[in-house]
C-alpha positions as a Markdown table, in Angstrom:
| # | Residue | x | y | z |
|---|---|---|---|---|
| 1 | Unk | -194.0 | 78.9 | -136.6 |
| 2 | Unk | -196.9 | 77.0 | -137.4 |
| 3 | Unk | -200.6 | 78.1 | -136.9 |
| 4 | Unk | -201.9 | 76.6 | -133.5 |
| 5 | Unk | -205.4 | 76.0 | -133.5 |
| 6 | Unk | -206.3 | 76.2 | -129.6 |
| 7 | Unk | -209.8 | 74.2 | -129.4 |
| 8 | Unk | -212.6 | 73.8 | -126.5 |
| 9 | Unk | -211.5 | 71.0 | -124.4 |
| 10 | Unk | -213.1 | 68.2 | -122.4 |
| 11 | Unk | -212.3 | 70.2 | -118.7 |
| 12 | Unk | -214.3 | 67.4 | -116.9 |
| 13 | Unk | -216.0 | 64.1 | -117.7 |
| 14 | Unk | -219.4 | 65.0 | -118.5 |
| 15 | Unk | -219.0 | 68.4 | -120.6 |
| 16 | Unk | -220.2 | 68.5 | -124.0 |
| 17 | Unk | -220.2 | 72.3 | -124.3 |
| 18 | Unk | -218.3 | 75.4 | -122.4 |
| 19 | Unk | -218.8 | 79.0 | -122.3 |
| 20 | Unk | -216.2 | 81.7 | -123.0 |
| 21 | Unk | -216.9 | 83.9 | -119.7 |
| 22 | Unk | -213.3 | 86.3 | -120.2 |
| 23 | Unk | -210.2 | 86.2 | -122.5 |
| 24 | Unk | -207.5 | 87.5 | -120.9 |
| 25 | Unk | -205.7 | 87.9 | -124.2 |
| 26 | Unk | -206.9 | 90.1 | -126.8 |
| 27 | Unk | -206.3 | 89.7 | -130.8 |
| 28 | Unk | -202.7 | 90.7 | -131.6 |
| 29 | Unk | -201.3 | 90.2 | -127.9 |
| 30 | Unk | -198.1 | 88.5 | -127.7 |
| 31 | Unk | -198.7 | 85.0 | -125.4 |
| 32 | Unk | -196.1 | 82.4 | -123.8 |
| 33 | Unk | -196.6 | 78.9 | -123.9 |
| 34 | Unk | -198.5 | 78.4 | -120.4 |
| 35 | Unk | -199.7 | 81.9 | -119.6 |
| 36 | Unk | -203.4 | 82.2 | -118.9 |
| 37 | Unk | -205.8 | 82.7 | -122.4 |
| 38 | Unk | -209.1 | 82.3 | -121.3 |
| 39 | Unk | -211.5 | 81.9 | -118.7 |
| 40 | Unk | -214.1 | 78.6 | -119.2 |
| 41 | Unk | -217.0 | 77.9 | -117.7 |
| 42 | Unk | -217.9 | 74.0 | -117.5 |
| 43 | Unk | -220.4 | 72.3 | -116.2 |
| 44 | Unk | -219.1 | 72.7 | -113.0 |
| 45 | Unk | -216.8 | 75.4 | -112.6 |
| 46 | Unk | -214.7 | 78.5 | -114.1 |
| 47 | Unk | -211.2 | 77.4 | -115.3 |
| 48 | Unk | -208.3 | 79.5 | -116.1 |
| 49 | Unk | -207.2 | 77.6 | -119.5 |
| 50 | Unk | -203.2 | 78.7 | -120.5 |
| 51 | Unk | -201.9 | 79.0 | -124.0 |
| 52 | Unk | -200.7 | 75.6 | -125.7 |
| 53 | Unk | -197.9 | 77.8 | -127.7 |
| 54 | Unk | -195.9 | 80.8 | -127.9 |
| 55 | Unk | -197.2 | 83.6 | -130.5 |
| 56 | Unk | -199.2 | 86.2 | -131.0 |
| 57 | Unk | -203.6 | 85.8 | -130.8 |
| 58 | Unk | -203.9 | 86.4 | -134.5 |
| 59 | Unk | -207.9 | 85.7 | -134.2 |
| 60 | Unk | -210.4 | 85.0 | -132.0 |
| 61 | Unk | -213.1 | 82.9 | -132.9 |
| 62 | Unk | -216.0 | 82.6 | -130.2 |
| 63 | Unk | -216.3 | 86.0 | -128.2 |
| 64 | Unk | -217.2 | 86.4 | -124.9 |
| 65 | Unk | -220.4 | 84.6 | -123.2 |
| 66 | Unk | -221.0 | 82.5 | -126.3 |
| 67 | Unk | -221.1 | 78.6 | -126.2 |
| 68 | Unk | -219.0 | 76.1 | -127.8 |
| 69 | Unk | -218.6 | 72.5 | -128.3 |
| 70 | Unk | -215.5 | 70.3 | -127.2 |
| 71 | Unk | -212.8 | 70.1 | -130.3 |
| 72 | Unk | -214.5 | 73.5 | -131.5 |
| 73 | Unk | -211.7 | 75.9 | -132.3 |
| 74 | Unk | -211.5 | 79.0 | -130.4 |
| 75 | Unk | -208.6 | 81.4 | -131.6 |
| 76 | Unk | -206.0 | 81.0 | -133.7 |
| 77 | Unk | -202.2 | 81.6 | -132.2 |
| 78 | Unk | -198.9 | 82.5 | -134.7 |
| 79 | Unk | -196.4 | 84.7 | -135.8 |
| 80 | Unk | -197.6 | 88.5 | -137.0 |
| 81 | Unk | -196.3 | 87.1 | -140.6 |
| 82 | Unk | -198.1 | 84.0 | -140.8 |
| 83 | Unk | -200.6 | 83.3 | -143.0 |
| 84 | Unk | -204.4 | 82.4 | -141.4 |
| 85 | Unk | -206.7 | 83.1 | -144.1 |
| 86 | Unk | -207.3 | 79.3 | -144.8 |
| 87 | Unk | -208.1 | 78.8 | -141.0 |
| 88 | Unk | -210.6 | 81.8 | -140.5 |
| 89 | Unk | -212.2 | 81.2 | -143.9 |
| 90 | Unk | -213.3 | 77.5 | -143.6 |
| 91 | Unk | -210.5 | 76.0 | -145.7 |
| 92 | Unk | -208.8 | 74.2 | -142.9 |
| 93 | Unk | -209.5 | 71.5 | -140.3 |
| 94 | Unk | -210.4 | 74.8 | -138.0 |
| 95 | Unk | -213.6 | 75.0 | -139.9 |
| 96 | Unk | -214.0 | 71.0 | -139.6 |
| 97 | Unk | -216.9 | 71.0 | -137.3 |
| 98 | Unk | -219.0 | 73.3 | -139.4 |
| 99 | Unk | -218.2 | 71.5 | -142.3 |
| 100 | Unk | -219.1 | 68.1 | -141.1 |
| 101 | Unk | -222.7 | 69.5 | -140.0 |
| 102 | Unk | -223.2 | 71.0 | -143.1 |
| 103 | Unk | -222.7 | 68.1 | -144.7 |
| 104 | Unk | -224.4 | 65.9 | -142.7 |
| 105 | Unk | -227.7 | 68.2 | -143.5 |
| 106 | Unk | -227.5 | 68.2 | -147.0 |
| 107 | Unk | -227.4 | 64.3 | -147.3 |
| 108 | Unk | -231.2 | 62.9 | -147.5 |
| 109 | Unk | -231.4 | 60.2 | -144.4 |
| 110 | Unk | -233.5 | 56.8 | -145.8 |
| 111 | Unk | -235.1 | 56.1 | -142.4 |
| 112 | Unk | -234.7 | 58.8 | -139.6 |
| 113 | Unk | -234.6 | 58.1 | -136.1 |
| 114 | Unk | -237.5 | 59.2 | -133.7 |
| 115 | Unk | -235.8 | 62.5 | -132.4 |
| 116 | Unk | -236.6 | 61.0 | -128.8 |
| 117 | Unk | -234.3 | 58.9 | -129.0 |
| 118 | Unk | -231.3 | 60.9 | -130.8 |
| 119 | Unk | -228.1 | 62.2 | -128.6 |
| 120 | Unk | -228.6 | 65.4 | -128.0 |
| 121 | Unk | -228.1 | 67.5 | -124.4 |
| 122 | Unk | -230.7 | 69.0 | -123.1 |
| 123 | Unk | -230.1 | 72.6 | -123.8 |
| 124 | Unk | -229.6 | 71.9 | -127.6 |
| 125 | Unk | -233.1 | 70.1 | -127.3 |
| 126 | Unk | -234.6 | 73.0 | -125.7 |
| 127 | Unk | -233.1 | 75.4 | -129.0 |
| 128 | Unk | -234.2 | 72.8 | -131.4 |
| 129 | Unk | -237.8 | 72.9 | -129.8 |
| 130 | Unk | -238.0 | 76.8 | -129.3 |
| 131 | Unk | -237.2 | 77.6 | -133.0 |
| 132 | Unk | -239.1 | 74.7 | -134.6 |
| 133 | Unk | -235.6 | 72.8 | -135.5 |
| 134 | Unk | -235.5 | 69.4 | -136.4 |
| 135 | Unk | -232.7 | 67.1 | -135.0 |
| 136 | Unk | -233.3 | 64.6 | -137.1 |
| 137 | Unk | -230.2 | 64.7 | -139.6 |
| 138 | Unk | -227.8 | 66.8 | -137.7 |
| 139 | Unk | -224.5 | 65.2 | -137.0 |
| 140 | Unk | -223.8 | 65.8 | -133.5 |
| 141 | Unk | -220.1 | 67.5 | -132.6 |
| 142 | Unk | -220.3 | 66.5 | -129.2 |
| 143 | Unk | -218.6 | 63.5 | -127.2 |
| 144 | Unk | -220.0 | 60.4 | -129.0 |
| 145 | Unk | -221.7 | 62.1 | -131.3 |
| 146 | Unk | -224.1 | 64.1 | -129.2 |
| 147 | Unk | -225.9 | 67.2 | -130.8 |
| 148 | Unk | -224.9 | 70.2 | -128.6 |
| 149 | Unk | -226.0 | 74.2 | -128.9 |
| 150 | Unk | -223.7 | 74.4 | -131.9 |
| 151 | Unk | -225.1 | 71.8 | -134.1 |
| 152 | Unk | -228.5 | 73.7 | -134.0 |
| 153 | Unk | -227.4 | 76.6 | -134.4 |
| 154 | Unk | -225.2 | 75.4 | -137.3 |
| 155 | Unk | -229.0 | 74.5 | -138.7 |
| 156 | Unk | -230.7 | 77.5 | -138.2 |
| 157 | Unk | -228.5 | 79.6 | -139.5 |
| 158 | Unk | -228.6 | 77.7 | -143.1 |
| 159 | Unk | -232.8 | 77.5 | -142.8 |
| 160 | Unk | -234.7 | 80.5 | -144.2 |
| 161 | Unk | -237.2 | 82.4 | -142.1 |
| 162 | Unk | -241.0 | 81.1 | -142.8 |
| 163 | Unk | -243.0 | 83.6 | -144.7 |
| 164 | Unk | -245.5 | 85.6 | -142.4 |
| 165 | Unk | -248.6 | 84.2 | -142.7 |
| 166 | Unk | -251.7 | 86.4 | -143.2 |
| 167 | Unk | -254.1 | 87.9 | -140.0 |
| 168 | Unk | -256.9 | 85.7 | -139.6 |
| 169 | Unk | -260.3 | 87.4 | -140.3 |
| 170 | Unk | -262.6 | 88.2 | -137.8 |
| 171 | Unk | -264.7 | 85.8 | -139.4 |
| 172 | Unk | -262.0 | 83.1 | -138.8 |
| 173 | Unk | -262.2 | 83.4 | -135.0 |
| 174 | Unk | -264.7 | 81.4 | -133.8 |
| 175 | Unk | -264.0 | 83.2 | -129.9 |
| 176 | Unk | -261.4 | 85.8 | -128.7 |
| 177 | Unk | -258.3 | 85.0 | -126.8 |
| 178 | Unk | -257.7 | 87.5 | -124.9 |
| 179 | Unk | -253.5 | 87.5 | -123.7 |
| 180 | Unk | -252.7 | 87.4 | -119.9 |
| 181 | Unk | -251.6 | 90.8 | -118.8 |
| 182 | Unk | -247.7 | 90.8 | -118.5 |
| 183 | Unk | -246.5 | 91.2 | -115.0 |
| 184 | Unk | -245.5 | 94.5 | -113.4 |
| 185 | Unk | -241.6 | 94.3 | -112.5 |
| 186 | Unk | -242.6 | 95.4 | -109.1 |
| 187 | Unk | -244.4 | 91.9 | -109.3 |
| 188 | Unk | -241.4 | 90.1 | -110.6 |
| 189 | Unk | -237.6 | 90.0 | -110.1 |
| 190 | Unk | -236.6 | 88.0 | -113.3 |
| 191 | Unk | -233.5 | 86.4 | -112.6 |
| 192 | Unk | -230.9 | 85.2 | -115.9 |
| 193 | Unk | -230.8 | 81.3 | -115.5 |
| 194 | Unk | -226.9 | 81.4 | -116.4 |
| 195 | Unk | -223.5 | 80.9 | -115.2 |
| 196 | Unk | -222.7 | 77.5 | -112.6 |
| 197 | Unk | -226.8 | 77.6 | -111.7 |
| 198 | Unk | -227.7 | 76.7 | -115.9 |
| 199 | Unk | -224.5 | 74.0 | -115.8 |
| 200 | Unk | -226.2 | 72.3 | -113.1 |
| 201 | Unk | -229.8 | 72.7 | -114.6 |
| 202 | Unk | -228.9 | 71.3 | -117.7 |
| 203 | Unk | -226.9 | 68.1 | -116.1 |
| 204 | Unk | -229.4 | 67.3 | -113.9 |
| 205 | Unk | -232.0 | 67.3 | -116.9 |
| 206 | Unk | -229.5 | 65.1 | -118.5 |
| 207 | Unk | -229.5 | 62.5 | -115.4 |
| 208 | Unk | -233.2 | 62.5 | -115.2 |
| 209 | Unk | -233.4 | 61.6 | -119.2 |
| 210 | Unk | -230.8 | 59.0 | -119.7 |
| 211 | Unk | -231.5 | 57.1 | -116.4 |
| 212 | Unk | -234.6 | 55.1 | -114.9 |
| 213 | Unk | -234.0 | 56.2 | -112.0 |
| 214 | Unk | -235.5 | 55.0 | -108.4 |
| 215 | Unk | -235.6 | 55.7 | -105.1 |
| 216 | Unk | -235.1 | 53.4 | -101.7 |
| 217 | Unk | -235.2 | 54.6 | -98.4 |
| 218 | Unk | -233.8 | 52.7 | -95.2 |
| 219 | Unk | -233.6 | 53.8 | -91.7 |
| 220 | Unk | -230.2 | 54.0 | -89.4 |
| 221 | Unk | -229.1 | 53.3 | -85.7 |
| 222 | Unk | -226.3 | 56.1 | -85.3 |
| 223 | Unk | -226.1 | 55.7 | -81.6 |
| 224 | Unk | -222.7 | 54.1 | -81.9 |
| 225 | Unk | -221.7 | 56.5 | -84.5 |
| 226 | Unk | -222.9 | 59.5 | -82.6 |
| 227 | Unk | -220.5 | 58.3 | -79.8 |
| 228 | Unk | -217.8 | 57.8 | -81.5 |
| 229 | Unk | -218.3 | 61.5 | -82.7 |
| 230 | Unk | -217.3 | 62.3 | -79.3 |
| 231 | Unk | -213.6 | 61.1 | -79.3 |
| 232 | Unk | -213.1 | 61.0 | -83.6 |
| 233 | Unk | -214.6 | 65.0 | -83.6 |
| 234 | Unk | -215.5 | 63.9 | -87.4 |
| 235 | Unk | -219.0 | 64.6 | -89.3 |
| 236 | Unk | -221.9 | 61.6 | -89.9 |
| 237 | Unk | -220.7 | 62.4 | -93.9 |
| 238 | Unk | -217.2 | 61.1 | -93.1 |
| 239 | Unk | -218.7 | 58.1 | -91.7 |
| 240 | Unk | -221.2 | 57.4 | -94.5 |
| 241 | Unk | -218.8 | 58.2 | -97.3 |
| 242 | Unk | -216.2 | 55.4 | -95.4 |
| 243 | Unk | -219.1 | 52.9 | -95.6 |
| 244 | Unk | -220.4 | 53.3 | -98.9 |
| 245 | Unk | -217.0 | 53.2 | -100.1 |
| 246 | Unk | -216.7 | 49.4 | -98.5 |
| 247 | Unk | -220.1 | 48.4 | -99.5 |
| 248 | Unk | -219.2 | 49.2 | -103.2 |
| 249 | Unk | -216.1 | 46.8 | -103.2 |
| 250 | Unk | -218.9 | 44.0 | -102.5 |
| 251 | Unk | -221.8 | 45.3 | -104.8 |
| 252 | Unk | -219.7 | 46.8 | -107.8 |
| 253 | Unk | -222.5 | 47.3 | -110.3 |
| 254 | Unk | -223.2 | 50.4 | -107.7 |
| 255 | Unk | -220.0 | 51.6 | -109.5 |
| 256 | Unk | -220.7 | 51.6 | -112.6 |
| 257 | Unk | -222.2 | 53.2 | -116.1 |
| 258 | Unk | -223.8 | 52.7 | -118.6 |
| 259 | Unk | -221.9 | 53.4 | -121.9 |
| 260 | Unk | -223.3 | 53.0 | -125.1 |
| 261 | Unk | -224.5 | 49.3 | -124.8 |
| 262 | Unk | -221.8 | 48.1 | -122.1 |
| 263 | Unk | -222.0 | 48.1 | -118.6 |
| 264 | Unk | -218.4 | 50.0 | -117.8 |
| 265 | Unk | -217.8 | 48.5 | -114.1 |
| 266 | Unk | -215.4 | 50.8 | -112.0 |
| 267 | Unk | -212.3 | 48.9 | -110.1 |
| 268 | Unk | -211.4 | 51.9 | -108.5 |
| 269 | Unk | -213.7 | 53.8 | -105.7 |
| 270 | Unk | -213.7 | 57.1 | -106.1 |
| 271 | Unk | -216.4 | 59.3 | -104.0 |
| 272 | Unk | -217.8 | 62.3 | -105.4 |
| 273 | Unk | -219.3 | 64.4 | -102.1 |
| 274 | Unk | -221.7 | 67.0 | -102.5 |
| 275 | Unk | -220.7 | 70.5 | -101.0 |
| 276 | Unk | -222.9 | 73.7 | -101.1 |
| 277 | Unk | -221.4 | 77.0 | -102.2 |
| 278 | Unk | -222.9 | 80.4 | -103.2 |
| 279 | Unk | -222.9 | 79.6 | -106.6 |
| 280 | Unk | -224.5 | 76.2 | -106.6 |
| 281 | Unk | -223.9 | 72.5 | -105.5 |
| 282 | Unk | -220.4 | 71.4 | -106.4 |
| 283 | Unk | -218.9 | 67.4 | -105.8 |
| 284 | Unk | -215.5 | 66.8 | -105.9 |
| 285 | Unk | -213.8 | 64.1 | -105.7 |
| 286 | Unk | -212.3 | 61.6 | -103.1 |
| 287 | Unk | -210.1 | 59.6 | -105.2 |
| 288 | Unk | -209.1 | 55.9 | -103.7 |
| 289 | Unk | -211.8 | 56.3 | -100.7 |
| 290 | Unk | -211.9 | 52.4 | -100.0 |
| 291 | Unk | -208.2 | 52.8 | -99.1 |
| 292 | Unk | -208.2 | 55.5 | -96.6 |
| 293 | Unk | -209.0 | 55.7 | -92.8 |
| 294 | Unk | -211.8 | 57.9 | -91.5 |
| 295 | Unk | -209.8 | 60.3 | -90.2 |
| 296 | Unk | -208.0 | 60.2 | -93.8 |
| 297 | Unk | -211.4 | 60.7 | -95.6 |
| 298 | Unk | -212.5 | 63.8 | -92.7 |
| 299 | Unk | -209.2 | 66.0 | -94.0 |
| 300 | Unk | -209.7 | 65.6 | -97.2 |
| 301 | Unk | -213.8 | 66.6 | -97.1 |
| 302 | Unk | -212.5 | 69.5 | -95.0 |
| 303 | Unk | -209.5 | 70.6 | -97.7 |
| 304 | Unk | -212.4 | 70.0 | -100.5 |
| 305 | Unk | -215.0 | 72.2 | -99.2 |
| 306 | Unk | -212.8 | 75.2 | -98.2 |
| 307 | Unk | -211.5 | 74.9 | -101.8 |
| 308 | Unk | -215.3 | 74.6 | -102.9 |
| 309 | Unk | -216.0 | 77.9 | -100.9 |
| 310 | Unk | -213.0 | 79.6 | -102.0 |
| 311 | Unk | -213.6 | 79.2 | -105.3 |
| 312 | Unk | -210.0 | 77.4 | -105.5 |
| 313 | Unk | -211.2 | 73.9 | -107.0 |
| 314 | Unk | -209.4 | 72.8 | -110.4 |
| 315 | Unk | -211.0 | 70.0 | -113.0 |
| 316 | Unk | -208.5 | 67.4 | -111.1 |
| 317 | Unk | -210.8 | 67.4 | -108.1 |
| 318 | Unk | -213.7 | 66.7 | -110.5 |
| 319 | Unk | -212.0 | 64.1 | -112.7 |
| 320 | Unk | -212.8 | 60.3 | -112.4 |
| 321 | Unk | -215.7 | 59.9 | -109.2 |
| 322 | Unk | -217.6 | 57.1 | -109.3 |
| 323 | Unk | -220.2 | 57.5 | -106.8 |
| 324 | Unk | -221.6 | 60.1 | -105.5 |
| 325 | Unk | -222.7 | 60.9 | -101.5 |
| 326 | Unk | -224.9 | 64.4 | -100.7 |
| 327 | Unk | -226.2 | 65.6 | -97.4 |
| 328 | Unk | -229.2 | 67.2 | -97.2 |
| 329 | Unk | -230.1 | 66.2 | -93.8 |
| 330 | Unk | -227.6 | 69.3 | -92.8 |
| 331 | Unk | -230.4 | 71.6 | -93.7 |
| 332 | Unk | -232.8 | 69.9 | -92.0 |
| 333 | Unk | -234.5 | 67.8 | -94.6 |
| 334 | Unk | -235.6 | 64.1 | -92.8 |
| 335 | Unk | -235.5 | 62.0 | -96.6 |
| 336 | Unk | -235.3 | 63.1 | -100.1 |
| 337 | Unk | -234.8 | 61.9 | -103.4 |
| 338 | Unk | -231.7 | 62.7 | -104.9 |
| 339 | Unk | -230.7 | 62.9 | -108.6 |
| 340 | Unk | -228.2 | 60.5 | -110.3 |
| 341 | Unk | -224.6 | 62.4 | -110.5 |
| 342 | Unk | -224.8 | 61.1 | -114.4 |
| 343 | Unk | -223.4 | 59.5 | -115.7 |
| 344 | Unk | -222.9 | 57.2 | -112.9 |
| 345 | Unk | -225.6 | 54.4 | -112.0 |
| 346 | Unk | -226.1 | 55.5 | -108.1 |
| 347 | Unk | -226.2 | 58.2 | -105.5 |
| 348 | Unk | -226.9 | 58.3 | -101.9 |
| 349 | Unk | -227.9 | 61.0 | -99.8 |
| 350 | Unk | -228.2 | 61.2 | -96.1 |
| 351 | Unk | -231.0 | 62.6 | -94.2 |
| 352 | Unk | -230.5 | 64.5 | -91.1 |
| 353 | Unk | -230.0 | 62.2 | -87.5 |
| 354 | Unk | -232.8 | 62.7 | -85.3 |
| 355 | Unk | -233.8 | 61.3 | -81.5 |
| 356 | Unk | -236.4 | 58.5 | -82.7 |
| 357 | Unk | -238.2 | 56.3 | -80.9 |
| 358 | Unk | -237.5 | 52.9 | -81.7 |
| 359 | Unk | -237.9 | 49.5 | -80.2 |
| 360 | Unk | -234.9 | 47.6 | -78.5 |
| 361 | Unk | -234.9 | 44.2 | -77.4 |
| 362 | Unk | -238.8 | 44.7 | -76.9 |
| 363 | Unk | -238.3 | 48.1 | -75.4 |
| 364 | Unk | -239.0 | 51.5 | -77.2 |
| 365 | Unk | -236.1 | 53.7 | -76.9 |
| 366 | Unk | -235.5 | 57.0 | -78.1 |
| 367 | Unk | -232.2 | 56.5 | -80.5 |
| 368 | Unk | -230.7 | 58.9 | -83.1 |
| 369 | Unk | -232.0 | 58.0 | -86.6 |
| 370 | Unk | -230.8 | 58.8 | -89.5 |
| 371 | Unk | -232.6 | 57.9 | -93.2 |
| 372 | Unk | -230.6 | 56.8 | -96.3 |
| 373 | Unk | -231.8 | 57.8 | -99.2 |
| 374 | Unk | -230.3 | 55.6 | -102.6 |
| 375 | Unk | -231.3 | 56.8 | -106.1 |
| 376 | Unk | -230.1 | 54.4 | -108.6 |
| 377 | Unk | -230.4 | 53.6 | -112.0 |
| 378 | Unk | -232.5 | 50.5 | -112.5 |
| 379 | Unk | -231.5 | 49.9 | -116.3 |
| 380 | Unk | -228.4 | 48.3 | -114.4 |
| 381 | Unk | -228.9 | 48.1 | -111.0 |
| 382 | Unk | -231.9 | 45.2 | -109.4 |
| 383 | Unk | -233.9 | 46.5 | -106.8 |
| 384 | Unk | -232.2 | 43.4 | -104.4 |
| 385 | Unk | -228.6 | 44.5 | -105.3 |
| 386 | Unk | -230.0 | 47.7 | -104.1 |
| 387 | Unk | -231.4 | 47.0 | -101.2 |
| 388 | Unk | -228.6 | 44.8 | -100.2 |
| 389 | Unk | -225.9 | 47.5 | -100.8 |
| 390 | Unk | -228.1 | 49.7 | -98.4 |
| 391 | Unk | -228.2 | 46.6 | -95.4 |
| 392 | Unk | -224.4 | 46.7 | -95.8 |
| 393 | Unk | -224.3 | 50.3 | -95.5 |
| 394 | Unk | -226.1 | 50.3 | -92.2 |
| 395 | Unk | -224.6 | 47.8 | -90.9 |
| 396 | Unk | -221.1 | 49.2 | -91.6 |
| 397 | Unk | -222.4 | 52.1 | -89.9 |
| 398 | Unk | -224.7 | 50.1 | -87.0 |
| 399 | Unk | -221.1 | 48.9 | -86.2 |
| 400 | Unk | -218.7 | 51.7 | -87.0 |
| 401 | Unk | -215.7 | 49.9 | -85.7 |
| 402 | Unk | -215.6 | 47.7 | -89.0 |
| 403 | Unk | -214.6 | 50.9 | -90.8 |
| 404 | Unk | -212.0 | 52.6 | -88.4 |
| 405 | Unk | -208.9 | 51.1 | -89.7 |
């Protein structure tokens, strides 16, 4: 048989990079085409990924807990008599991505770009930084061209340490610098920023670098809401889900991205909505949400958070949201700020729903508020689109029985 190179694929739409967390093949194991291989942490989640052939794991090439970019290769699969040498020496297209950043390192660049402004994700920037790597010049490996963990890597490895540079005299040393005194570990509990918990970290560093983001606030009358509660037995995030997703059919640059220098406009709604689990915040997906009832959208939330907490989700409830919705106000929070879902354009969260006072045809009532919070991204998005997106939402929700059917 021919030599399958199994590669790092794209499990969900904004990976650049996955880590190997467990093979559940060793080298030498006999595999069938669609039996588990390996265990891959995305940005989001761990994902059971099965064997594209039928062979025998004649080499793995990225051990366990190490990083890799999409299209990098990760082990090799053929028969016990076929010859890999080319592929685990460099020869073949298995060694392409190393190659290409070699290359691209070598070759002199006439007029480099400010490093702010190339692609790179935010943990290779954070490398780059720590060991005095320059990004200017790498070729990234990532989607697009984006510079991920392996590109620098690629370049540290082929630059030679600096030579240590001689103890200053005491002469030198115009005044002392005295060192803080590390911390006890009775003072400390160090905790490894790793796993779901650095995915998240490191996309939400992305959001708040790629996107001008901005906040607007506006308040909510959920008295007819909270009553319908009563007979419906549904959450105030069903409801606000259901309302966004009819207020995006008439402000669609709310559903949008920014890709390269387009404007990519969504036709189809689909609702990311955040759910909290013991790992970290997830958001799947509620594909179509424009289409379906409330009571339509409620089952669905339901069936995606016990998946959420079970650990049971699958890169298909990830795949293809549009918008995103998150609750805070379920914690307690009255207003926040939250951050972009990148790389879409908009998010909204949902403060909790509290007895206010407000006034009523002259009259102050006590009524339960609740506070939308819209972060958007304002490269694309006009504060007035904004605004009027958010006076459609509340009025969708101000008068619920627009939204029933």
């Amino acid at each position: 048989m021919a030599v399958t190179v199994f590669r790092m694929s794209q499990i969900s739409m904004t990976m650049v990079e996955g880590r190997v967390v467990k093979w559940l093949k060793q080298e030498q194991e006999p595999i069938r085409e669609g039996e588990g291989l390996v265990e891959i942490e995305t940005d989001k989640i761990v994902v059971e990924t099965t064997s594209p052939a039928t062979g025998v794991v004649r080499r793995i090439m990225v051990p366990e807990g190490d990083y890799a970019p999409v299209g990098a290769p990760l082990c090799l699969i053929a028969d016990r008599a076929d010859d890999i040498s080319a592929y685990v020496s460099g020869q073949s297209d298995a060694a392409g991505v190393a190659a290409s950043a070699t290359a691209a390192v070598a070759e002199p660049v006439a007029e480099p770009i400010p490093e702010k402004k190339i692609k790179a994700s935010p943990l290779a920037r954070k490398i780059a930084a720590s060991q005095g790597v320059s990004l200017v010049g790498l070729t990234g490996t990532g989607p697009g061209g984006l510079i991920v963990r392996y590109d620098v890597e690629q370049a540290m490895a082929r630059v030679p340490a600096p030579a240590a540079t001689p103890a200053a005299t005491p002469a030198a040393v115009s005044s002392p610098v005295v060192a803080p005194a590390p911390a006890s570990a009775d003072d400390v509990e160090i905790i490894p920023l790793q796993g779901v918990r650095k995915r998240i970290a490191e996309h939400l560093t992305l959001s708040k670098q790629n996107a001008a983001d901005v906040t607007t606030v506006m308040d909510v009358n959920m008295t007819k809401v909270a009553s319908l509660r009563k007979a419906l037995s549904v959450s105030y995030t069903v409801f606000v889900v259901r309302a966004a997703a009819v207020a995006l059919q008439e402000y669609p640059l709310l559903n949008a991205s920014i890709v390269e220098n387009s404007i990519h406009v969504k036709k189809q709604v689909h609702v990311n909505v955040a759910v909290a689990t013991d790992t970290g915040l997830v958001t799947p997906v509620i594909r179509h949400t424009n289409h379906k009832n409330i009571l339509t959208v409620a089952a669905e939330m339901d069936e995606l958070a016990r998946k959420a907490r079970e650990g049971g989700l699958q890169p298909a409830d990830f795949a293809d949201g549009t918008f995103t919705v998150t609750n805070s106000g379920t914690f307690g929070s009255l207003l926040f700020t939250p951050i972009i879902n990148y790389p879409q354009c908009a998010i909204l969260g949902i403060g909790k729903v509290a007895k206010t006072p407000i006034v009523v045809d002259d009259a102050i009532v006590a009524a339960p508020v609740m506070y939308l919070c819209l972060t958007y991204d304002h490269r694309l998005v006009d504060g007035e689109t904004a605004v009027k997106f958010l006076k459609s939402v509340k009025t969708y929700l101000e008068q619920p029985e627009q939204i029933l059917k």
